[in-house]
Every structure is written in C-alpha cells, then in structure tokens.
mmCIF file of the C-alpha atoms, coordinates in Angstrom:
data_MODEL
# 
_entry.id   MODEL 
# 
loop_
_atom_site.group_PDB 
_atom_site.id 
_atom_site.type_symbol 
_atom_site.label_atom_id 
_atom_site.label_alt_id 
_atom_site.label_comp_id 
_atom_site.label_asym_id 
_atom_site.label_entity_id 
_atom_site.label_seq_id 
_atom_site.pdbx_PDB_ins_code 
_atom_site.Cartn_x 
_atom_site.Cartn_y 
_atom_site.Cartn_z 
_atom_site.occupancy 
_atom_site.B_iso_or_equiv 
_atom_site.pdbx_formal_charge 
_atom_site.auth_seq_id 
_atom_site.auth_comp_id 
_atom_site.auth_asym_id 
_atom_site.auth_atom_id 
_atom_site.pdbx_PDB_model_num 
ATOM 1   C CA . UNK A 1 1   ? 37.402 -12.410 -7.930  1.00 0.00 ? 1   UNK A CA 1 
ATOM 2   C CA . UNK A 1 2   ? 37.285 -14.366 -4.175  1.00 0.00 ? 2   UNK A CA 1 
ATOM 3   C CA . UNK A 1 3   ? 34.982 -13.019 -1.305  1.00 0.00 ? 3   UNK A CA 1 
ATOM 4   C CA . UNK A 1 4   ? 36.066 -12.913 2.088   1.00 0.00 ? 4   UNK A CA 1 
ATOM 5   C CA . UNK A 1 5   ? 34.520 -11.927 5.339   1.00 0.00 ? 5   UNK A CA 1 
ATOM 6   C CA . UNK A 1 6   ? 37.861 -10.460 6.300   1.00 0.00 ? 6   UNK A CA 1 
ATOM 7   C CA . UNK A 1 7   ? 40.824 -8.939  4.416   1.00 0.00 ? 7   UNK A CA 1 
ATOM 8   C CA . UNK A 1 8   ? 42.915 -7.756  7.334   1.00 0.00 ? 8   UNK A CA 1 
ATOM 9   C CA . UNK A 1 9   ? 44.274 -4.194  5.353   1.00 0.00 ? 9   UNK A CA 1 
ATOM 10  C CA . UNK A 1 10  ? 45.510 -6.294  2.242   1.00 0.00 ? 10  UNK A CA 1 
ATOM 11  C CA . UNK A 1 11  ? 45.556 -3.243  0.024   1.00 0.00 ? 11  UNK A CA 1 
ATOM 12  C CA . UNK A 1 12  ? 45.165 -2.675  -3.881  1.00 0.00 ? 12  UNK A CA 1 
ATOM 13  C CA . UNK A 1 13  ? 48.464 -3.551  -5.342  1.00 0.00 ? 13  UNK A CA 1 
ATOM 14  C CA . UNK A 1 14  ? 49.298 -6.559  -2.581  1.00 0.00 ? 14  UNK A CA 1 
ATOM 15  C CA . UNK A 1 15  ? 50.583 -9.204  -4.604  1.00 0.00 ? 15  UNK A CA 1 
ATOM 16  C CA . UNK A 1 16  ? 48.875 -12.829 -5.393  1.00 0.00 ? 16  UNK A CA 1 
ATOM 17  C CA . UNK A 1 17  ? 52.158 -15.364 -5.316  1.00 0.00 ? 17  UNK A CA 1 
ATOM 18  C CA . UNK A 1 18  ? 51.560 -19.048 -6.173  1.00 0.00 ? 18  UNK A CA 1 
ATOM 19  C CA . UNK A 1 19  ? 54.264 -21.414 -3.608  1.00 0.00 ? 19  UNK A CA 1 
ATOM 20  C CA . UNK A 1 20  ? 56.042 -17.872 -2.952  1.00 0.00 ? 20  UNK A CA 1 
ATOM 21  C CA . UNK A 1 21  ? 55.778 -16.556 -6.521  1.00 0.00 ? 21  UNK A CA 1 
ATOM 22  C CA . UNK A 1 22  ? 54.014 -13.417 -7.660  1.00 0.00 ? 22  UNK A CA 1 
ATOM 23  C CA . UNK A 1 23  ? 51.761 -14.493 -10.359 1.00 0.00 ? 23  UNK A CA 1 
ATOM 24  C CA . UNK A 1 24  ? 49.535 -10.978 -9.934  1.00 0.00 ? 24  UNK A CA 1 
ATOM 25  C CA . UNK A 1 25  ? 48.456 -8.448  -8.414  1.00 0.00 ? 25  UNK A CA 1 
ATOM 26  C CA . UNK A 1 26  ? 44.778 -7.503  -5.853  1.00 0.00 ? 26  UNK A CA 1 
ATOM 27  C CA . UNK A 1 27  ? 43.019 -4.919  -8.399  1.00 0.00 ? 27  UNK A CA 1 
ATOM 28  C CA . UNK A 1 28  ? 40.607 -3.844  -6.574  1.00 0.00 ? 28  UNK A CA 1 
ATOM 29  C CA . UNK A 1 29  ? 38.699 -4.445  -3.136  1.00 0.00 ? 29  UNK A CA 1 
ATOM 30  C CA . UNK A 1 30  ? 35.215 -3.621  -2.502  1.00 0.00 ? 30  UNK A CA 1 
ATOM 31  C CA . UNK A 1 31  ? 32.615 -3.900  -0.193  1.00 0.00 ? 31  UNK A CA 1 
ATOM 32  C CA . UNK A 1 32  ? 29.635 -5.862  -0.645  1.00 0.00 ? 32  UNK A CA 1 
ATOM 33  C CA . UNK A 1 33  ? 26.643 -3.666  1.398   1.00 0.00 ? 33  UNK A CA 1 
ATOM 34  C CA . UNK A 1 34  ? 24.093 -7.003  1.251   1.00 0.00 ? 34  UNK A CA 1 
ATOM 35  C CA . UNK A 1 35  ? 26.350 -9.103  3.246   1.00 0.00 ? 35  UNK A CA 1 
ATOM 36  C CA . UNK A 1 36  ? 29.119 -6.706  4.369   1.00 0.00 ? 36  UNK A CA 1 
ATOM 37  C CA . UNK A 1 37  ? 31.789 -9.216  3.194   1.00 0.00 ? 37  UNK A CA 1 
ATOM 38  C CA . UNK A 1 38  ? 34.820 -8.130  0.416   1.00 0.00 ? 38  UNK A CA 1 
ATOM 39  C CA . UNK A 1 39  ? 35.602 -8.602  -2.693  1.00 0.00 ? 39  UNK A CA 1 
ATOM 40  C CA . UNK A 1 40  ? 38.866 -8.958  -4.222  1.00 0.00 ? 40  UNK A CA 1 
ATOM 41  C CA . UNK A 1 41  ? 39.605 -8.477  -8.153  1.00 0.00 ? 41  UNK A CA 1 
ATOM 42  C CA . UNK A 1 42  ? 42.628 -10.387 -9.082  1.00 0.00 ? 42  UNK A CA 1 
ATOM 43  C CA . UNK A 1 43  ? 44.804 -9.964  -11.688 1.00 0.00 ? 43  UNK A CA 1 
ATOM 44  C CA . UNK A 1 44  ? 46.344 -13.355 -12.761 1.00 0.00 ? 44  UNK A CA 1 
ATOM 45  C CA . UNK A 1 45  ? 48.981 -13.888 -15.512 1.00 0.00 ? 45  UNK A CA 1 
ATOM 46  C CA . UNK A 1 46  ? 47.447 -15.548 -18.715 1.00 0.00 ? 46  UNK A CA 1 
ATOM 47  C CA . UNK A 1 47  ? 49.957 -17.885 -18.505 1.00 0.00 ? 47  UNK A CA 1 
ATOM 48  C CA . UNK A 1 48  ? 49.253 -19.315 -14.627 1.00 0.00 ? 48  UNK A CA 1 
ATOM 49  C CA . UNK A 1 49  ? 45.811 -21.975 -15.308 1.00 0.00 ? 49  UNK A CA 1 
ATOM 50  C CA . UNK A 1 50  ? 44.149 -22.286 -12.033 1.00 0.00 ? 50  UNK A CA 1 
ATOM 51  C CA . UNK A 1 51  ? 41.898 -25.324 -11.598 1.00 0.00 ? 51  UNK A CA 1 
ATOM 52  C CA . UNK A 1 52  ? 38.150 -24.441 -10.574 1.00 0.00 ? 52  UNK A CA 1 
ATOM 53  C CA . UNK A 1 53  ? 38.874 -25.584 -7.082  1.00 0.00 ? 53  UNK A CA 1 
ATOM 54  C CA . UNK A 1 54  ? 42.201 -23.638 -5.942  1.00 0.00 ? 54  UNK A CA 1 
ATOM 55  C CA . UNK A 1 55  ? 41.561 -22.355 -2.516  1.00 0.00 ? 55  UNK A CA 1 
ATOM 56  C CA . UNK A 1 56  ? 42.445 -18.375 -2.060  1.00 0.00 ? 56  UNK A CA 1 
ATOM 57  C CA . UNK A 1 57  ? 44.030 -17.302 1.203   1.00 0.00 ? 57  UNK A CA 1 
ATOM 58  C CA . UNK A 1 58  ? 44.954 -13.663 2.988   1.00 0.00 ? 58  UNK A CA 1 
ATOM 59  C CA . UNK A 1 59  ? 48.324 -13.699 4.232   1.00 0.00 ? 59  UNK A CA 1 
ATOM 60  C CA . UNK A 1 60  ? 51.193 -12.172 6.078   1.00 0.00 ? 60  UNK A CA 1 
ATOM 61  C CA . UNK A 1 61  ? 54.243 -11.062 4.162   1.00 0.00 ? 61  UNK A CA 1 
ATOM 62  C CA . UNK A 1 62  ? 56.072 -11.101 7.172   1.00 0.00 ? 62  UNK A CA 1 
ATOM 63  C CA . UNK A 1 63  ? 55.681 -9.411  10.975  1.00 0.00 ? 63  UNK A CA 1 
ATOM 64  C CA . UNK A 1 64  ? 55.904 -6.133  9.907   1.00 0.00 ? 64  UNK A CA 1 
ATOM 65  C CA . UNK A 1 65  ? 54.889 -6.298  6.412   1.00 0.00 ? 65  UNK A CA 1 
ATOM 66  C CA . UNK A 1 66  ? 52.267 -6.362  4.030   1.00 0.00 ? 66  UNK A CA 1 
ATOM 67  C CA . UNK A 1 67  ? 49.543 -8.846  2.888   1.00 0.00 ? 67  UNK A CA 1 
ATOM 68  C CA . UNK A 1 68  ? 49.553 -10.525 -0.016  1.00 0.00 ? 68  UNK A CA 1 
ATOM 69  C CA . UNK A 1 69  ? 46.598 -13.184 -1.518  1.00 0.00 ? 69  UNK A CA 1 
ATOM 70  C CA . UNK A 1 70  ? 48.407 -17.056 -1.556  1.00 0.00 ? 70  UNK A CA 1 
ATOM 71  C CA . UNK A 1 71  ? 46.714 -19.338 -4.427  1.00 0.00 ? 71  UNK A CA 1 
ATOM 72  C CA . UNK A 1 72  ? 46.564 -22.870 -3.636  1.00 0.00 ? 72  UNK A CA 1 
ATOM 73  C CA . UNK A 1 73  ? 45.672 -24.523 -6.672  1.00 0.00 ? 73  UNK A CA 1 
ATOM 74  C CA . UNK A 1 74  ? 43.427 -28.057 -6.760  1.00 0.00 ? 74  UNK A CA 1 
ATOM 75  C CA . UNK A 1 75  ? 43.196 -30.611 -8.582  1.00 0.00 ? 75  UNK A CA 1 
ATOM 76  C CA . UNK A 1 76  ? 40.586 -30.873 -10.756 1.00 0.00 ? 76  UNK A CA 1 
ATOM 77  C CA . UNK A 1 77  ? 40.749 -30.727 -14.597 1.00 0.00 ? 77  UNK A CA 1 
ATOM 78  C CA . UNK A 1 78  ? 38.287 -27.631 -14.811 1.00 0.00 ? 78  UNK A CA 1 
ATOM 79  C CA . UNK A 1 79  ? 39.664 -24.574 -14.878 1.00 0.00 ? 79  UNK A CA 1 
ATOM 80  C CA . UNK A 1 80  ? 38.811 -21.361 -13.762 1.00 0.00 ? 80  UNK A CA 1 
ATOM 81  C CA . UNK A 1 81  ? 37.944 -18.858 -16.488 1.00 0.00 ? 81  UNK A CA 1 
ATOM 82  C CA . UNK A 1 82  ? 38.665 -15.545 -17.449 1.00 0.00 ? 82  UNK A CA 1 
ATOM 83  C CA . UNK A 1 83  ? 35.994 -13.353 -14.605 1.00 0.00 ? 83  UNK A CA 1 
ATOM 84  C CA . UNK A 1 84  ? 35.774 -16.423 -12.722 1.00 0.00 ? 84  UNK A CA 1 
ATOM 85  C CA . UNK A 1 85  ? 35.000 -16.744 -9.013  1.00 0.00 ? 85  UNK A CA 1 
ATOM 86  C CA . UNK A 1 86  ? 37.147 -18.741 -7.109  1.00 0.00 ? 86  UNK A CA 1 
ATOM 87  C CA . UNK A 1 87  ? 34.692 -20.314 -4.307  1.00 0.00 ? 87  UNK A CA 1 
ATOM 88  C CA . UNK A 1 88  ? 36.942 -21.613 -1.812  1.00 0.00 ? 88  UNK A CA 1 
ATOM 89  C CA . UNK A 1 89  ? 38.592 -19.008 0.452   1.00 0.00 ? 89  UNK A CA 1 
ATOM 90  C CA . UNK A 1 90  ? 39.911 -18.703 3.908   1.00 0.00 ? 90  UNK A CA 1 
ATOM 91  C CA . UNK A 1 91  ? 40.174 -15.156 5.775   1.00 0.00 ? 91  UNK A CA 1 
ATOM 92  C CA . UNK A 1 92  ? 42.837 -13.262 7.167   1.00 0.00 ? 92  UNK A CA 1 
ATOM 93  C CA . UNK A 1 93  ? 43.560 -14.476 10.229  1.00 0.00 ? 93  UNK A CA 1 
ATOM 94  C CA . UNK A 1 94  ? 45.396 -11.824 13.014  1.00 0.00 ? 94  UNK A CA 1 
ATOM 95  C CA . UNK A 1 95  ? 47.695 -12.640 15.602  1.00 0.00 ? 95  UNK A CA 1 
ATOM 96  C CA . UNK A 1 96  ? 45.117 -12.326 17.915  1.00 0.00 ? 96  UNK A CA 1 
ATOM 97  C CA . UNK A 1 97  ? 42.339 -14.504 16.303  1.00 0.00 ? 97  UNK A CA 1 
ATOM 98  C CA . UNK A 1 98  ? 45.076 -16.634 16.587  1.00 0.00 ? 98  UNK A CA 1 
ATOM 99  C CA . UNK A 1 99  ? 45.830 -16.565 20.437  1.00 0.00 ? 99  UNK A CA 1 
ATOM 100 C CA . UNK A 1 100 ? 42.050 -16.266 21.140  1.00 0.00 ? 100 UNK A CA 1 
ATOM 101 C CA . UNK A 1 101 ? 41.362 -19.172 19.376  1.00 0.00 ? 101 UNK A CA 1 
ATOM 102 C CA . UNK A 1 102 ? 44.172 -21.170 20.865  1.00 0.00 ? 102 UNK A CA 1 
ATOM 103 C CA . UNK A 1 103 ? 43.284 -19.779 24.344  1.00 0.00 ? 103 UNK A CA 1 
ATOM 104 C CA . UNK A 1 104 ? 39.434 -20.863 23.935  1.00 0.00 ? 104 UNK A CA 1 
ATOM 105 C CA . UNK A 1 105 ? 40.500 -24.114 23.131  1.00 0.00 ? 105 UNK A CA 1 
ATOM 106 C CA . UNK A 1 106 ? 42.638 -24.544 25.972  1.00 0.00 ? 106 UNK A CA 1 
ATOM 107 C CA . UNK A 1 107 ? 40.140 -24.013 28.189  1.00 0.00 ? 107 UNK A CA 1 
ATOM 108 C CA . UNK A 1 108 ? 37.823 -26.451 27.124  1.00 0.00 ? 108 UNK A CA 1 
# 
C-alpha cells in the first residue's frame, strides 16, 4: 500500500509501471475517514524487489489519458515485503497546481 493526500481520479485497475513498464496494477483505493487521505493497494509482480525506500508517485499517462502509479525504486539493501507500506510518496499534481504554484512563485 502508499497513502496519499491526493490521487487525482487514478482509478482501480490504473497501472503501476517501473521506468515506463507495467509491473502491476492499483487494487484498490480507499479512504482513510481519520485523516481523509487515500490509500492505494498495489499489486506488484513477485518477481519486481522494491527496496524499502522506493518513492511512489501519481502520474499522467498522457493529456488526455489516464493515471497510472510510477515506482521509483532506492537504494537501500532492505526490501519491501509482501503487505508492506511504501513511506515515501508524492501526490498527484494537476495542471493547475502546477500553474498556481509557478504563478505564486513568480510573484514573490
């Protein structure tokens, strides 16, 4: 699983790709009620091992497209087990979080 404070519509089914590859598939996403953030159940082949701190990210299949969850695996020799956590994440980020941002900064 990885928790996010923002999925952005990625949808049961959206792939998880590894440097462009599909290496699974989102299971399941769910809504925490203490914290109001998401969870997302991963399905990972058995034959992709992640290190403990690969970094889970929401992204765009393309303009019009999908999302799909890009793994970024680390470095370290521990690796993530089966009904692990993974504890780094970054959230979907939409076009306009993305002009926003780059607008508030602009102006200061």
């Amino acid at each position: 699983t990885a928790n996010f404070l923002k999925i952005g519509g990625l949808e049961v089914g959206s792939d998880v790709r590894i440097a462009g590859i599909k290496v699974g598939s989102v299971l399941a996403t769910n809504l925490k009620t203490d914290d109001y953030t998401a969870d997302v159940v991963l399905s990972i082949d058995n034959s992709v091992k992640l290190p403990i701190d690969t970094v889970a990210a929401i992204s765009d299949v393309g303009m019009m497209g999908g999302k799909y969850v890009a793994l970024m695996p680390g470095k370290s020799k521990i690796l993530l087990t089966h009904n692990s956590k993974i504890q780094n994440t970054k959230n979907y980020k939409s076009l306009e979080d993305s002009v926003s941002e780059f607008i508030f900064l602009s102006t200061n």
